[in-house]
C-alpha positions in Angstrom: 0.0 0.0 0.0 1.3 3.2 -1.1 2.2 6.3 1.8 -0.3 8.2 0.4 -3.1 5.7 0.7 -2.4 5.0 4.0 -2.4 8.0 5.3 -6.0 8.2 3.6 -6.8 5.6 5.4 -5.5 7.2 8.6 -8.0 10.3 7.5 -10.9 8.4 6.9 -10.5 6.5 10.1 -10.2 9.8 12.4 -13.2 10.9 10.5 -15.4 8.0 11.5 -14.3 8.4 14.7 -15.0 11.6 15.2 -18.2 11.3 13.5 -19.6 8.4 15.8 -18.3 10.9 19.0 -20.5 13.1 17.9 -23.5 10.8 16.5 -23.6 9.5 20.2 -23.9 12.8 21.6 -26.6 13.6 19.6 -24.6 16.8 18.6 -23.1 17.9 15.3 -19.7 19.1 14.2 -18.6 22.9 15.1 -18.9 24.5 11.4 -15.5 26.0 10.6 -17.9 29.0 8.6 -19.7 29.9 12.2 -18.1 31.9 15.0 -16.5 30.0 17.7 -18.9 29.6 21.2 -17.1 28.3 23.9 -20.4 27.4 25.8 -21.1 25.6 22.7 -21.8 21.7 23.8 -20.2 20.9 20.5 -17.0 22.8 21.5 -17.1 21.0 24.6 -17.6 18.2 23.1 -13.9 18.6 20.9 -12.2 17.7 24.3 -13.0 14.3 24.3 -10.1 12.2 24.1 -11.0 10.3 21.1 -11.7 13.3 19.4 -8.6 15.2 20.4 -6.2 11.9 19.2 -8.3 11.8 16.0 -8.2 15.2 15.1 -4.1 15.1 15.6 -4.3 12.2 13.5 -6.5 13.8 10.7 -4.4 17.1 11.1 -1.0 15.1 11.0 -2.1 13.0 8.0 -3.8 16.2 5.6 -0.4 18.2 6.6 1.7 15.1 5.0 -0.3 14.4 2.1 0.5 18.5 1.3 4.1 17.6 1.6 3.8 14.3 -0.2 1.9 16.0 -3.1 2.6 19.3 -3.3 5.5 20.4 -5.6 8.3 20.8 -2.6 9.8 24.1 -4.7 6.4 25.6 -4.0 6.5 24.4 -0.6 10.0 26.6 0.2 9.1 29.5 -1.3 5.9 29.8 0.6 7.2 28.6 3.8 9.4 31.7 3.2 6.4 33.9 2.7 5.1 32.6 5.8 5.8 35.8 7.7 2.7 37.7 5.8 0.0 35.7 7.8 1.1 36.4 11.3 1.4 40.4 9.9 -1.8 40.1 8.6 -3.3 38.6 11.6 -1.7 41.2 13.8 -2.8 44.1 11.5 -6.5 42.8 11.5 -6.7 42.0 15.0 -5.2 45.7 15.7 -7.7 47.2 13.8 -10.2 45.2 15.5 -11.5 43.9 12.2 -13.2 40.7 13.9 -15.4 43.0 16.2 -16.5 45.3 13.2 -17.8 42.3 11.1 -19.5 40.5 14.6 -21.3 44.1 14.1 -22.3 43.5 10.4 -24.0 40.5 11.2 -24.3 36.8 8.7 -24.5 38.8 5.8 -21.0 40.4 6.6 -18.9 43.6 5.8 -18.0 44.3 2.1 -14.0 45.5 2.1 -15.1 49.2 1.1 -17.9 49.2 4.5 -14.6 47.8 7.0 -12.1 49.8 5.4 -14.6 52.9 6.5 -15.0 51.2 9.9 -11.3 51.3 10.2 -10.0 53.9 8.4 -8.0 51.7 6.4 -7.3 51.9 2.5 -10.6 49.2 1.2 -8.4 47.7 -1.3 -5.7 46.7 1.1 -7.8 45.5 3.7 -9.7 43.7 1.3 -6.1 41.7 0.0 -4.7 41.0 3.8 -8.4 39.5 4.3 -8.2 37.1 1.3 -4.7 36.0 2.7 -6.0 35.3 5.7 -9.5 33.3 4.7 -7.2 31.3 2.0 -5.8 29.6 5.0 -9.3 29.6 6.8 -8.8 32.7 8.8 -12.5 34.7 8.4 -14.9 33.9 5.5 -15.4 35.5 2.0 -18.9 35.0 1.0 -19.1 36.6 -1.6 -16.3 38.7 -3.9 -15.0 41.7 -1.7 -17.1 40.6 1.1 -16.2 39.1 4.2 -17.4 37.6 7.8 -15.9 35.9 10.6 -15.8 32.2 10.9 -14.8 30.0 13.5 -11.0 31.0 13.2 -11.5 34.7 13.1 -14.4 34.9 15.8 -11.6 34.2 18.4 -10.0 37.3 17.9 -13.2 39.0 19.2 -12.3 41.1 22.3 -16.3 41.5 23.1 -16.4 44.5 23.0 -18.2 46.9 21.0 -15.6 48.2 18.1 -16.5 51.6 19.0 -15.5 51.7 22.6 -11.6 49.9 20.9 -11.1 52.4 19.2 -11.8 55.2 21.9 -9.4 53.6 24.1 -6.9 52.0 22.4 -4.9 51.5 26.3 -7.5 49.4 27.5 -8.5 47.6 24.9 -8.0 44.0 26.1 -9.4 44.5 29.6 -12.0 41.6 30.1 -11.2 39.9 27.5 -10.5 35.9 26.7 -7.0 37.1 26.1 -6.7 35.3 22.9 -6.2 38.8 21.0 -3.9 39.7 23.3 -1.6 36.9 23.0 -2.1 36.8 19.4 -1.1 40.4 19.0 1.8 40.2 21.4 3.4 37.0 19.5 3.0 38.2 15.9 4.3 41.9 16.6 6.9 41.4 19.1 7.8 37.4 18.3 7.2 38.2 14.6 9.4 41.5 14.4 12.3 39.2 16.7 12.3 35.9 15.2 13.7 37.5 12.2 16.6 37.9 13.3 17.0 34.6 14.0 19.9 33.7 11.1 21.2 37.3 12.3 22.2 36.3 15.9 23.4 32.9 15.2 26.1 35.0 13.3 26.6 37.6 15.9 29.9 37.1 17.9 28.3 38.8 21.0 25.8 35.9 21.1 22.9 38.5 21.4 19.2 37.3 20.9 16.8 38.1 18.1 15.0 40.4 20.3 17.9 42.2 21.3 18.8 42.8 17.6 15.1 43.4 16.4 14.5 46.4 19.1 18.4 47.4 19.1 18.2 46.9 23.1 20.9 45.5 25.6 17.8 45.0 28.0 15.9 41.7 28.7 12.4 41.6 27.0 10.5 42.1 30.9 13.1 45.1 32.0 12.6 46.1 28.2 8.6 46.7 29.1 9.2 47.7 32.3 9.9 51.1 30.3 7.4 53.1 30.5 7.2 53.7 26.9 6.6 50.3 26.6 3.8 50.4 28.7 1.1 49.0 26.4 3.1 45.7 25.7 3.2 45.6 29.3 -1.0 44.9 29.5 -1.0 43.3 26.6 1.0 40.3 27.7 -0.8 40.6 30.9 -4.2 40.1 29.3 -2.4 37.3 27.0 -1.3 35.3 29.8 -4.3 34.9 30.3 -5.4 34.2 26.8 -3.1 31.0 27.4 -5.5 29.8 29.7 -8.4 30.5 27.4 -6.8 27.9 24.7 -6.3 24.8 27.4 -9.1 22.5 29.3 -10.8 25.3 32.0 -9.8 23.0 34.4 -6.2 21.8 33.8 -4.6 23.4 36.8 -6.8 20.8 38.7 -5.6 17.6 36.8 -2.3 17.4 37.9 -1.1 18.6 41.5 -4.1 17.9 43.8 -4.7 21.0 45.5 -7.6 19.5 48.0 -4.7 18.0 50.3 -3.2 21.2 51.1 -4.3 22.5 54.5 -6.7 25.5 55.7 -4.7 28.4 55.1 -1.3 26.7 52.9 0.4 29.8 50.9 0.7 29.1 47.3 3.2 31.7 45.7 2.5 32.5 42.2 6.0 32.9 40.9 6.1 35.7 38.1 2.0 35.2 38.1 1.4 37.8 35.8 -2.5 39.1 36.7 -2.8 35.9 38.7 -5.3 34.5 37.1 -4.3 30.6 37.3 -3.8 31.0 41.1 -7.2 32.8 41.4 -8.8 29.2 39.5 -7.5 27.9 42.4 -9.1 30.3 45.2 -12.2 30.3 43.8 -12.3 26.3 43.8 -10.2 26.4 47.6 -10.9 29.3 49.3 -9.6 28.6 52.2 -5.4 28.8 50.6 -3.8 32.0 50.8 -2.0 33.4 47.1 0.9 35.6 47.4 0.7 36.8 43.4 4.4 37.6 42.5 5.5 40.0 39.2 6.9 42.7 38.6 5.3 46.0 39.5 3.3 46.4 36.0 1.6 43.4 35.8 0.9 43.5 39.9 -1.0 46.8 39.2 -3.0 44.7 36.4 -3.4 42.0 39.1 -5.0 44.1 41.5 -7.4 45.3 39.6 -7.9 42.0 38.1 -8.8 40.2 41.5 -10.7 43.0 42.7 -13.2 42.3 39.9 -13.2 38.7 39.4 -12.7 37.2 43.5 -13.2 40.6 45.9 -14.0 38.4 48.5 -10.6 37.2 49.0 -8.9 40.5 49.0 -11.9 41.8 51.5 -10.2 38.4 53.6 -7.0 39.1 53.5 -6.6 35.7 51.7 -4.3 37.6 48.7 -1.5 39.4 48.8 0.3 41.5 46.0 4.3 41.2 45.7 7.0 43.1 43.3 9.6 41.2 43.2 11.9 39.9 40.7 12.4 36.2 40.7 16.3 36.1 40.4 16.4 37.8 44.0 16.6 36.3 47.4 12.6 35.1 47.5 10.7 37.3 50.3 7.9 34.7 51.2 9.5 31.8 53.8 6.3 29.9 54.3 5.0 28.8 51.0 3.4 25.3 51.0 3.4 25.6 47.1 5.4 27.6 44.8 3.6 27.5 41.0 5.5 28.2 38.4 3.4 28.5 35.0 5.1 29.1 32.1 8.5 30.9 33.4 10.9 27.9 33.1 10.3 27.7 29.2 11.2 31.6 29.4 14.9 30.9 30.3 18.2 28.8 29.6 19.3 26.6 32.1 21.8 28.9 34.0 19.0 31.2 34.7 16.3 29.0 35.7 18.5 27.3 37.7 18.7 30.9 39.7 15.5 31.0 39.7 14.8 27.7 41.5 17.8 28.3 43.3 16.4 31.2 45.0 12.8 29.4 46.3 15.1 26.4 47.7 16.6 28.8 49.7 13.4 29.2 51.5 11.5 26.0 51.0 10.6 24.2 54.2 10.7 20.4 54.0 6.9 20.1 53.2 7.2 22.5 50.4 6.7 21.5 47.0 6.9 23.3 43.3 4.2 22.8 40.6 5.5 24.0 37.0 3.1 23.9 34.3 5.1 23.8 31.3 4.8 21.9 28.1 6.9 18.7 27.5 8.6 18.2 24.3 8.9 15.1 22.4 10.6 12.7 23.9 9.2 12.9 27.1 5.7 13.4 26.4 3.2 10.5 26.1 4.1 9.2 23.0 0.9 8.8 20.8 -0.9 6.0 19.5 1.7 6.6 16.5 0.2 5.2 13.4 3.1 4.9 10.4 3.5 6.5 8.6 2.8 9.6 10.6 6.1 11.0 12.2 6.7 9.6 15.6 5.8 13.2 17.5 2.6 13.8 15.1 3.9 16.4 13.0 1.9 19.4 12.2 -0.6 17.9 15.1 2.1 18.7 17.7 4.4 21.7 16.2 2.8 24.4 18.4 5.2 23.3 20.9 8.4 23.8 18.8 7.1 27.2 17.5 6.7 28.0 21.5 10.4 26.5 21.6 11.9 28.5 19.3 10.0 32.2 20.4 11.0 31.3 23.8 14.7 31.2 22.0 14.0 34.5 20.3 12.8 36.8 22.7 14.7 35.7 26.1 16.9 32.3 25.1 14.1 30.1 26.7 13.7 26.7 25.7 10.9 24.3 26.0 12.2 20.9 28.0 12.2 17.3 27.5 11.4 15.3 30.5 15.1 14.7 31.1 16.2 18.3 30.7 13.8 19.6 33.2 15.6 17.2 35.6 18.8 18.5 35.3 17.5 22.1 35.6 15.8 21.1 38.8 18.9 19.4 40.1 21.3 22.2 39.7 18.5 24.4 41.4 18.5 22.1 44.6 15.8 20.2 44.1 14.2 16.5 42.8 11.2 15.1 40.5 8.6 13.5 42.3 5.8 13.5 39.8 4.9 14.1 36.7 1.3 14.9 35.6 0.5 14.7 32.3 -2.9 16.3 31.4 -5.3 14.9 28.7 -6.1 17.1 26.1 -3.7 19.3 26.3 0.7 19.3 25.9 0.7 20.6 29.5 2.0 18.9 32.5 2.0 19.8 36.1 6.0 18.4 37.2 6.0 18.3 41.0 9.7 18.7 42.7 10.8 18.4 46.0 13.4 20.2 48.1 16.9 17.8 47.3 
């Protein structure tokens, strides 16, 4: 049997399972051409596990067949035009395009009605919007005329575009953070990661970023400027927007809160506006959260838990911290410290500083949650099917694109099983547990003080 058959075979098989999923449930498919609904049952209904593995498999077995197929000279060049979707997705989502065409309704927005919306020339608009639906990214229904679909919608910021573009600082306040994240990646990731091929050639060993924004600075002391204060929200809000893309309740499917005591301290290391510790207030109300950042995002954070959990402020059950993690770590009395996404922000040297610093302080009893992705090997293999590649391909590569803008923007890596226990070694302390979570590349690693 030829490659390409059997990997038409592997897509026909995921489609029947995914079909009899949701023939059971009695629900159909999420259309790609309607706006995505998170409180859709249908959406819901895309975490089951046999749905997640046979969508990977589907998505690893279409993005093949391209390669298989496809002439591979064409393949290059595009690859190498590759930038022009994350620009266009930036400028769109900038210009709040997915929130002026939620406005227009089914019928949609013709380029010359958005282009008025937005103050944007109508014939450019209209060619960055036929970029973006060729690869499924909003809908043209008709020539010149376009709509969200279920790829766009998640750019909405719900909010109406009026009120965006009357105040432009707060624009991502209260929203999934999916814009936000977005928006942060393409511009600052985008305008850094090429000058990837520069810094591999510069003798001072400088990262892209440094080269892109012709800085000496880290990216976080970077937007600590105050110039560079709307950055500063943004990745605040798209911390969140993280979140917004995993299972709402992965924090609980590794580490099992429940057995800490009344009244245990987590610290939120580097939190951001907290809002992965305050998932776990809500559910535990009696554990304390000491939400640590630096003093940008803490101001966010306040505001943030003031609106979402007031209760625990009005109980003294929060308290806010500036403090940069490569200091001497001020709280002594931590049960937990969480670490969610900040190893993958930082070489080995530095993380090991990092955990370094909370070993200093940890009493016996304490432990440390990260919630990081895993890469390949290290992660549950999957139920590989040949002649898919062994680590699902195209399924799985969101991880290596993390991988390599961790690279770009602070000379972070994303770790194997094995590397994260070196790191923790050389920061003083073991793996006890690892958690892997369904649905998701995340895992909760659980360490104890060495």
């Amino acid at each position: 049997m030829s490659t390409l058959r059997r990997l038409a075979n592997i897509i026909n098989n995921a489609v029947d399972t995914m079909e009899g999923v949701y023939e059971r449930s009695g629900l159909p498919l999420p259309s790609l051409d309607e706006p995505f609904n998170p409180q859709d049952p249908a959406e819901s209904q895309a975490q089951d596990p046999e749905v997640v593995d046979a969508s990977k498999n589907l998505a690893a077995a279409a993005a093949q067949i391209t390669a298989t197929v496809w002439d591979p000279r064409r393949i290059t060049v595009n690859t190498s035009h590759a930038f022009h979707i994350s620009s266009c997705l930036l400028a769109v989502s900038d210009l709040n395009v997915a929130e002026v065409l939620r406005e227009a309704g089914e019928q949609g927005a013709s380029a010359n009605e958005i282009g008025k919306a937005i103050n944007v020339d109508p014939g450019l608009i209209e060619r960055i919007l036929r970029l973006l639906a060729t690869h499924h990214i909003f809908r043209e229904v008709s020539p010149g005329v376009f709509t969200n679909n279920r790829v766009s919608s998640t750019l909405d910021k719900g909010k109406p575009s009026s009120v965006l573009f009357a105040n432009r600082a707060e624009r991502f306040v209260g929203s999934s953070g999916v814009a936000a994240f977005a928006e942060h990646t393409a511009e600052i990731g985008g305008k850094s990661g090429v000058f990837l091929a520069d810094s591999l050639r510069n003798s001072a060993h400088l990262l892209p970023f440094n080269l892109a924004y012709n800085t000496t600075e880290p990216i976080f002391l970077w937007m600590e400027d105050p110039k560079n204060s709307y950055s500063v929200s943004r990745f605040a809000v798209g911390m969140q927007g993280t979140a917004a893309t995993e299972p709402s309740d992965l924090i609980f499917q590794g580490f099992d809160w429940s057995l800490l005591p009344p009244n245990s301290v987590i610290v939120d290391v580097g939190g951001g506006i907290g809002h992965v510790s305050l998932t776990i207030a809500k559910k535990y109300p009696t554990l304390r959260i000491v939400n640590q950042d630096l003093a940008s995002p803490i101001e966010i954070s306040k505001a943030h838990w003031k609106e979402n959990f007031p209760v625990h402020l009005e109980k003294k059950m929060v308290e806010f911290q500036v403090h940069d993690f490569f200091t001497p770590q001020p709280a002594k009395n931590a049960a937990v410290f969480l670490l969610r996404y900040i190893m993958h922000d930082w070489p080995d040297d530095k993380a090991a500083l990092i955990l370094k610093q909370l070993r200093a302080v940890a009493l016996p009893t304490t432990r440390l949650v990260i919630v990081e992705k895993i890469t390949f090997p290290g992660h549950p293999a999957p139920p590989h099917k040949e002649p898919l590649l062994p680590n699902w391909g195209v399924a799985a590569a969101d991880i290596y694109l993390y991988d390599l803008t961790m690279h770009a923007l602070l000379g972070g890596v994303e770790r194997t099983v094995q590397g994260f226990w070196d790191v923790l070694a050389q920061g003083g302390w073991k793996l006890v547990q690892v958690h892997h979570c369904p649905g998701t590349q995340l895992s909760h690693l659980v360490a104890a003080p060495a």
